[in-house]
C-alpha positions as CSV (number, residue, x, y, z in Angstrom):
1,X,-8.2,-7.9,2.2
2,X,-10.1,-5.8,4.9
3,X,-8.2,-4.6,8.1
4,X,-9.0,-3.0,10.9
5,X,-7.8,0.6,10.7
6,X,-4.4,-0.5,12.2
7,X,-4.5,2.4,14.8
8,X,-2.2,0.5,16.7
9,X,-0.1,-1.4,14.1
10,X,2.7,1.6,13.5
11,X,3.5,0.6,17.8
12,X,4.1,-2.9,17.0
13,X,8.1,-3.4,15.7
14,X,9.1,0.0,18.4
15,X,8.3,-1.0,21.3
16,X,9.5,-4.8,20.3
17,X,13.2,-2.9,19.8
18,X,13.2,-1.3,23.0
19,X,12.8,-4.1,25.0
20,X,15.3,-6.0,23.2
21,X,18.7,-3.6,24.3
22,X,20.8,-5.0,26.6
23,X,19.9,-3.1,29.2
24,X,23.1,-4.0,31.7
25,X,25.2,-2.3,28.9
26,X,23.8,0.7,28.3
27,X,24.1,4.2,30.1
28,X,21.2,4.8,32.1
29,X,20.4,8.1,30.9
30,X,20.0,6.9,27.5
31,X,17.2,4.7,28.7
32,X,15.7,7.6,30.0
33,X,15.5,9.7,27.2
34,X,14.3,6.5,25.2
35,X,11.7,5.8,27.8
36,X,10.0,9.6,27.4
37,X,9.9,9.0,23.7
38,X,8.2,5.5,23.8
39,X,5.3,6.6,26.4
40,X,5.2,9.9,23.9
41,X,4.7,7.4,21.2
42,X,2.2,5.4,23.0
43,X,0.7,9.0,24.0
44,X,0.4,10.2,20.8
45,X,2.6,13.0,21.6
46,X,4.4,13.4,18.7
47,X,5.9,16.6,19.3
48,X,7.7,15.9,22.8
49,X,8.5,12.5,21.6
50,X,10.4,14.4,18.1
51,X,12.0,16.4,20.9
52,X,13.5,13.8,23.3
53,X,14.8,11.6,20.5
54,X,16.4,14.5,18.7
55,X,18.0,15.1,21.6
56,X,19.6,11.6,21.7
57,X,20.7,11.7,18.4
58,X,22.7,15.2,18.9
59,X,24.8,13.5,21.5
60,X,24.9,9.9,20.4
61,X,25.0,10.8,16.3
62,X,23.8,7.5,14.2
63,X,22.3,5.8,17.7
64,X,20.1,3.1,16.3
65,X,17.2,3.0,18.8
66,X,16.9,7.0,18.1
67,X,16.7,6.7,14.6
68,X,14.0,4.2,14.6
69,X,12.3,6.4,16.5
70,X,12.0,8.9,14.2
71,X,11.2,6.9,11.4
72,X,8.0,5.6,13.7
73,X,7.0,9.7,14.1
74,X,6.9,9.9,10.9
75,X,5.0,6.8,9.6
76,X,2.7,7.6,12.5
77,X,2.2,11.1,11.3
78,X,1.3,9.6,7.6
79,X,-0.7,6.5,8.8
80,X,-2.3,9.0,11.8
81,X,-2.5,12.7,11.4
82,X,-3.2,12.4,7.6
83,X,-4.9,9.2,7.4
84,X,-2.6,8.0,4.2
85,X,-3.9,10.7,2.1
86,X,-0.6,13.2,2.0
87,X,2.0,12.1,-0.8
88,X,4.2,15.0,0.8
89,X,4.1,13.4,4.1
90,X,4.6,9.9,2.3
91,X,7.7,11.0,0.5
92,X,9.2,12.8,4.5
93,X,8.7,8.7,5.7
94,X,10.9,7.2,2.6
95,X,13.2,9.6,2.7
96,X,13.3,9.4,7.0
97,X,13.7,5.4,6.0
98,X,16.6,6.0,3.3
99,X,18.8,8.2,6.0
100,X,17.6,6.0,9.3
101,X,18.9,2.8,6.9
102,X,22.4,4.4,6.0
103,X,23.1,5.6,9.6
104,X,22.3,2.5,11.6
105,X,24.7,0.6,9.0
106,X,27.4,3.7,10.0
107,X,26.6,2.7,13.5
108,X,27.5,-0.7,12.9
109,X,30.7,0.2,11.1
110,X,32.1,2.0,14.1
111,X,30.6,0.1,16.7
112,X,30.8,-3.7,15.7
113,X,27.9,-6.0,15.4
114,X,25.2,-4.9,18.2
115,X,22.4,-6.7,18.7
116,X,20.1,-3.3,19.7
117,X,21.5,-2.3,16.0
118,X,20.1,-5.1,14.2
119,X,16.9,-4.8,15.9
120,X,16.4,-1.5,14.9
121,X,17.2,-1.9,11.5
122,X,15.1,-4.6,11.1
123,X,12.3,-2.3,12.6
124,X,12.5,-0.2,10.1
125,X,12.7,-2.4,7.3
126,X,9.2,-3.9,8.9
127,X,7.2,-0.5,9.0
128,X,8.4,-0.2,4.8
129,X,6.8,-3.3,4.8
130,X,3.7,-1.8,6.6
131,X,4.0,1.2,4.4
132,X,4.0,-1.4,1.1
133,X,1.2,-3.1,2.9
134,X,-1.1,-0.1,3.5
135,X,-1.2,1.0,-0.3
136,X,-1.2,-2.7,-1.3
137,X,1.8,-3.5,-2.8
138,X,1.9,-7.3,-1.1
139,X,4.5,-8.7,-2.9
140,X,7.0,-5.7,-1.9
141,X,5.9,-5.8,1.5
142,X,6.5,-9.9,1.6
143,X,9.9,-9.4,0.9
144,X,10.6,-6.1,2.8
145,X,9.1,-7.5,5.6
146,X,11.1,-11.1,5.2
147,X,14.3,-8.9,5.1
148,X,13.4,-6.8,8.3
149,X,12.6,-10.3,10.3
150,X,16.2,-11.6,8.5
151,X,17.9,-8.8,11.0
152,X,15.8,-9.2,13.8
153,X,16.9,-13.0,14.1
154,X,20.4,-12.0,13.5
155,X,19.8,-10.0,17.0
156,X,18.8,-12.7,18.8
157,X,21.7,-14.8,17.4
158,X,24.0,-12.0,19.3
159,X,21.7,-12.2,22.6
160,X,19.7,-15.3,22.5
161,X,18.5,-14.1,25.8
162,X,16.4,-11.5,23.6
163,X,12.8,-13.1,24.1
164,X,10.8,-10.4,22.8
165,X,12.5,-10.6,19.6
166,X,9.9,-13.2,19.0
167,X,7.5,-10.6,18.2
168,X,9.0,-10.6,14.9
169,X,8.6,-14.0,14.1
170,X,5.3,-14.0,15.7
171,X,4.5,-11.2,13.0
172,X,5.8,-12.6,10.3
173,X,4.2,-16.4,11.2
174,X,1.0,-15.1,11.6
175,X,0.3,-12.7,8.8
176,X,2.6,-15.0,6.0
177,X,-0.2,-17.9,7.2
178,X,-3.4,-15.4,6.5
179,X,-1.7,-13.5,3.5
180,X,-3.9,-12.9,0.3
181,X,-3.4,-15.5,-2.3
182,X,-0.9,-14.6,-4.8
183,X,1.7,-13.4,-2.1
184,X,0.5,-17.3,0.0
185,X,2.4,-19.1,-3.0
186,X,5.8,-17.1,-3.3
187,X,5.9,-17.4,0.7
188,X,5.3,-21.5,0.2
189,X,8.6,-20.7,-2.5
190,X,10.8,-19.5,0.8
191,X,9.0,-20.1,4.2
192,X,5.2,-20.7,4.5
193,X,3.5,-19.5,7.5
194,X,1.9,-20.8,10.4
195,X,-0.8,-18.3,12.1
196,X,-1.1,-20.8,14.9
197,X,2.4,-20.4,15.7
198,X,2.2,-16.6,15.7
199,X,-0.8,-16.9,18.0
200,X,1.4,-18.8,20.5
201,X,4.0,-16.4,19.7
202,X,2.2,-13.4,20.3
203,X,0.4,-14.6,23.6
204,X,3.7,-15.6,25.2
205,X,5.1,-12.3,24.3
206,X,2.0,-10.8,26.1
207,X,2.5,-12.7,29.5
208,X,6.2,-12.5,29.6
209,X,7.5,-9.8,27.2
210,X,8.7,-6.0,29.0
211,X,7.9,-3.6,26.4
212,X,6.6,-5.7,24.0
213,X,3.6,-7.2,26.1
214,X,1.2,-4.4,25.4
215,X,2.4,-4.5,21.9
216,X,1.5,-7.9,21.5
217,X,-1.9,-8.0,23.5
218,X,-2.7,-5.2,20.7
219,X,-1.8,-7.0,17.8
220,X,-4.2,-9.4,19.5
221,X,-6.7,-7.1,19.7
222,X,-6.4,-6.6,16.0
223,X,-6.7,-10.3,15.7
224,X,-9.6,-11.3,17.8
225,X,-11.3,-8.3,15.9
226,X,-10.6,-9.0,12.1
227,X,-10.0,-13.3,12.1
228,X,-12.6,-15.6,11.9
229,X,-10.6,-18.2,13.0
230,X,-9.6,-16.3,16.5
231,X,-12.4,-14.0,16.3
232,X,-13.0,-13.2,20.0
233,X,-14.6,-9.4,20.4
234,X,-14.8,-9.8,24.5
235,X,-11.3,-10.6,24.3
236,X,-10.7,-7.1,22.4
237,X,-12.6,-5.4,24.3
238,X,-10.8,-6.4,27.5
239,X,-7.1,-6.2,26.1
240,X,-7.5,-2.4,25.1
241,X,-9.1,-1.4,28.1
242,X,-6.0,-2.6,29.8
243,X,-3.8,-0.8,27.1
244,X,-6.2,2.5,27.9
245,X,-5.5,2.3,31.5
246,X,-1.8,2.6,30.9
247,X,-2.2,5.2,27.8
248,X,-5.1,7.3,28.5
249,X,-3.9,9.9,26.2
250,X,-4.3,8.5,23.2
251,X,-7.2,8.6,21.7
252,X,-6.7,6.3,19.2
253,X,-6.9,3.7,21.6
254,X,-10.2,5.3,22.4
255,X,-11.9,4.8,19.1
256,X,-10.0,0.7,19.0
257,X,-12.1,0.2,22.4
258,X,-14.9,1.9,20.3
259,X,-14.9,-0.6,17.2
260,X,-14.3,-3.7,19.7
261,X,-17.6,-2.8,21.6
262,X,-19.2,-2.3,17.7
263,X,-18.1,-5.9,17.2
264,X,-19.9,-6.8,20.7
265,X,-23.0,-5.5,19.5
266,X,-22.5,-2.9,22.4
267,X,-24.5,-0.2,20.2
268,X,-25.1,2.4,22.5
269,X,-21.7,1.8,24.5
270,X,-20.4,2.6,20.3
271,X,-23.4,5.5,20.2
272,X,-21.6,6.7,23.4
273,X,-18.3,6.8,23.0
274,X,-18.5,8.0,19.3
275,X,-20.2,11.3,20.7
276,X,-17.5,11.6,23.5
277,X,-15.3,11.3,20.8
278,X,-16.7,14.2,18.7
279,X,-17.2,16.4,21.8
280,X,-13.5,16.3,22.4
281,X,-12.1,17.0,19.0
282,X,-10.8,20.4,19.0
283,X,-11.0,21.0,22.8
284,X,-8.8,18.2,24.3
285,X,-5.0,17.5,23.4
286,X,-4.6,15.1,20.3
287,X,-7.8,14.4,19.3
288,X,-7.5,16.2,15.8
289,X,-10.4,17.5,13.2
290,X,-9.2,14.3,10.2
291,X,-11.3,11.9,13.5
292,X,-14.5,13.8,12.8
293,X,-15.3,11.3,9.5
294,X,-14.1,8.3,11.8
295,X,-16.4,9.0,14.4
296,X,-19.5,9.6,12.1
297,X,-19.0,5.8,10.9
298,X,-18.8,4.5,14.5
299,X,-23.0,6.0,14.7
300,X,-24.1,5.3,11.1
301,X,-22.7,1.8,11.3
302,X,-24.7,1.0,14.7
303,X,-28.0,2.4,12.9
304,X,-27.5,0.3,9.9
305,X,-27.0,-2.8,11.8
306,X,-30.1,-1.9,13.3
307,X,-31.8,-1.6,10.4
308,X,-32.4,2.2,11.2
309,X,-31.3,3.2,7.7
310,X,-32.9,6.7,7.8
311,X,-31.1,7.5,10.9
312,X,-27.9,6.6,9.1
313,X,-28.6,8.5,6.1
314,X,-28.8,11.5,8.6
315,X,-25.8,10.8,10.4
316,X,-23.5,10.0,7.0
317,X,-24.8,13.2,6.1
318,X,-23.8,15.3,8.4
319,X,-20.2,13.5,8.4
320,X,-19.8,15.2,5.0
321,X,-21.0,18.5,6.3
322,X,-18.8,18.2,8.9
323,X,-15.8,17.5,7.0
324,X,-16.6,19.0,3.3
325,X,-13.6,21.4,4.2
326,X,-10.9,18.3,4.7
327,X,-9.1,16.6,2.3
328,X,-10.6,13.7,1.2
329,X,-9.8,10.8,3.8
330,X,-10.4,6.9,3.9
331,X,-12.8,7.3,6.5
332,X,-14.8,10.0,4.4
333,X,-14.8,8.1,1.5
334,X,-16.4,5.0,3.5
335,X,-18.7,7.0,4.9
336,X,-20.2,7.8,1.2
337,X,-19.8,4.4,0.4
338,X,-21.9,3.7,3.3
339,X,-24.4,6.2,2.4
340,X,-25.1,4.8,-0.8
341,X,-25.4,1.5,0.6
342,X,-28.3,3.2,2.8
343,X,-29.9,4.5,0.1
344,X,-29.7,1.1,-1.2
345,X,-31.1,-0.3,1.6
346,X,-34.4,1.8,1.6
347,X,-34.8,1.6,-2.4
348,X,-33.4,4.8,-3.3
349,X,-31.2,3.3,-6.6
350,X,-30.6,6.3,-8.1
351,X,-29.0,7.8,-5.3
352,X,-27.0,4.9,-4.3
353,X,-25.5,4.4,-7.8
354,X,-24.5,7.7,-8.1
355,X,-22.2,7.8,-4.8
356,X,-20.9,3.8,-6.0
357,X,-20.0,5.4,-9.2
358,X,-18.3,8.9,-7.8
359,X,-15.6,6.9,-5.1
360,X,-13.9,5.7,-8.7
361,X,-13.2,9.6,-9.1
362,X,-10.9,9.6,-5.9
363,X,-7.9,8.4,-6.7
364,X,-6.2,6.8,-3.6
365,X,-5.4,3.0,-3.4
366,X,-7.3,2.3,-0.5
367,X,-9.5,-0.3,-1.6
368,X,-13.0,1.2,-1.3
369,X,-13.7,1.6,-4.5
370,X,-13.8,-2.0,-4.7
371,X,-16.0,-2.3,-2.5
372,X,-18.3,0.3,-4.4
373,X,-17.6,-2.0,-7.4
374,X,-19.7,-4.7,-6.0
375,X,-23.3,-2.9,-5.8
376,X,-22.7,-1.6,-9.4
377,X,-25.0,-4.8,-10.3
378,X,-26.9,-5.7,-7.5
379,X,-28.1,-3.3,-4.9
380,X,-27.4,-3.5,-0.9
381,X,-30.2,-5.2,0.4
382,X,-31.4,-4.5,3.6
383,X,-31.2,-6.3,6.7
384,X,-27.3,-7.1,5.3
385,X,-24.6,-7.6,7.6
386,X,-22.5,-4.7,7.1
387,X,-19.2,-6.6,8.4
388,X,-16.4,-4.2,9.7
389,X,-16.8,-0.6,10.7
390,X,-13.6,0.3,9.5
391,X,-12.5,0.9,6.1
392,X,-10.1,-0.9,4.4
């Protein structure tokens, strides 16, 4: 099942907690210090936002909303900084899970049944799900994710008033209704879902929700990128402009507003902003060396669209030169899938079957060998829809 990158999808259960405290019953300065984490977050400033929620914890030992927190630094350093490649950093996010899980139930031990508790812990038991998701363990993930939304209604049972606690349903409606197949019939076994409700979910969320509004405009985003159902690329285009306004920092945000112009057909606005992207990397804050590969497919994918398949082959080409230093990434390893499809395209077999055939030697369970899979047979043919820039 192809997905957009999910540059945005590690913000999507955060900022939903946040906005569900009651915010009459806490101390101010608590919201403070949560508040210069979350724009961190949203920033991409990992390091201040480690720093302002570590310093919560050391005076308020076990608080829920900080430990969530920290379990979104680190998911967003595996999902982000080491684009799901680093089984070190993989095994720092379980273990961050496993002693965020045991303190928020401390929490509730000495503090009663809170509903900014609840909400957190069913947070983090839906980025595991994301985590299950990402290296395609869908069963898992169902059920993780089914017990994370099982805590999030138990919040709004303790503050009904909770409205953005919706998100969670709206998640879990939408996604359970567009789920692959085998995981569709043991949802129909407990709950089935219904994407139409999540939709309504998710866009009432976005005109009415505090925190959670840009959260759900960008699930939307996602959405009117990815579904052919809501499929609606102007609609992307406008919602994370609006997010970038806010969150100009993050450059992952950047490269979303990138891949919604691509599915515009805006090919030099992509051609554009791929090279601004590439011209800051390594000279402005947060944009790191692992988006070189990333910003590569943003051009080849525009010249194969267009046909321009030598102009790709360049392009893919210097990606790898570019990057031949890195670990491998997902976005390298689509970007020599992609090169063997140009090869394909211009009748260069040999070629192309050899890259098909050497993605099997990477070892990562991200899906692209797959893809790879399919041309073993029959050869890209040119003039071919190329579908999604991004990876699976």
């Amino acid at each position: 099942m192809k997905k957009l990158n999910k540059l945005f999808a590690f913000l999507v259960l955060f900022f939903c907690t946040l906005n569900l405290l009651a915010w009459d019953k806490i101390d101010p300065s608590i919201l403070a210090r949560a508040d210069k984490g979350v724009n961190a977050i949203y920033n991409l400033d990992l390091a201040t936002a480690r720093a302002e929620l570590s310093a919560l914890l050391k005076d308020y030992p076990n608080y829920p909303l900080g430990l969530f927190g920290q379990v979104m630094i680190e998911w967003s350093r595996y999902e982000y900084e080491f684009e799901k490649s680093n089984p070190e950093q993989a095994k720092v996010f379980e273990n961050m899970i496993n002693t965020s899980i045991k303190g928020i139930e401390t929490w509730l031990k000495q503090n009663g049944e809170q509903a900014q508790a609840y909400l957190a812990l069913g947070g983090i038991y839906g980025v595991k799900a994301r985590f299950l998701l990402a290296n395609r363990n869908y069963v898992r993930a169902y059920f993780t994710g089914k017990k994370g939304l099982k805590y999030m209604n138990k919040a709004t049972e303790l503050d009904p008033k909770m409205y953005d606690a919706y998100l969670g349903k709206a998640i879990y409606e939408y996604y359970a209704g567009t789920l692959p197949t085998v995981v569709k019939i043991l949802a129909k076994l407990v709950i089935s879902g219904d994407a139409d409700e999540g939709i309504k979910y998710l866009n009432l969320i976005k005109d009415k929700g505090r925190y959670s509004a840009n959260t759900a405009k960008l699930l939307l985003v996602e959405i009117a990128i990815q579904s052919e159902k809501y499929y609606n690329p102007p609609l992307a285009e406008q919602y994370i402009k609006e997010i970038i306004e806010k969150y100009p920092q993050n450059p992952l945000f950047r490269f979303v507003a990138i891949i919604a112009a691509y599915q515009n057909r805006n090919y030099e606005d992509v051609r554009k902003g791929a090279r601004d992207f590439l011209e800051k990397i390594g000279k402005t804050p947060f944009y790191k060396e692992i988006y070189i590969a990333r910003s590569y497919t943003a051009l080849a994918s525009t010249y194969m669209q267009e046909g321009r398949y030598e102009k790709a082959i360049q392009v893919l080409e210097e990606s790898i030169e570019a990057t031949k230093n890195q670990e491998m990434s997902r976005w390298q390893l689509w970007n020599i899938f992609r090169l063997a499809q140009s090869y394909d395209a211009l009748g260069e077999r040999a070629k192309a079957l050899e890259l098909y055939k050497s993605i099997k030697n990477y070892k990562e369970n991200w899906g692209i060998d797959d893809e790879a899979k399919k041309y073993l047979k029959n050869p890209f043919v040119a003039g071919t829809d190329i579908g999604l820039m991004s990876p699976p």
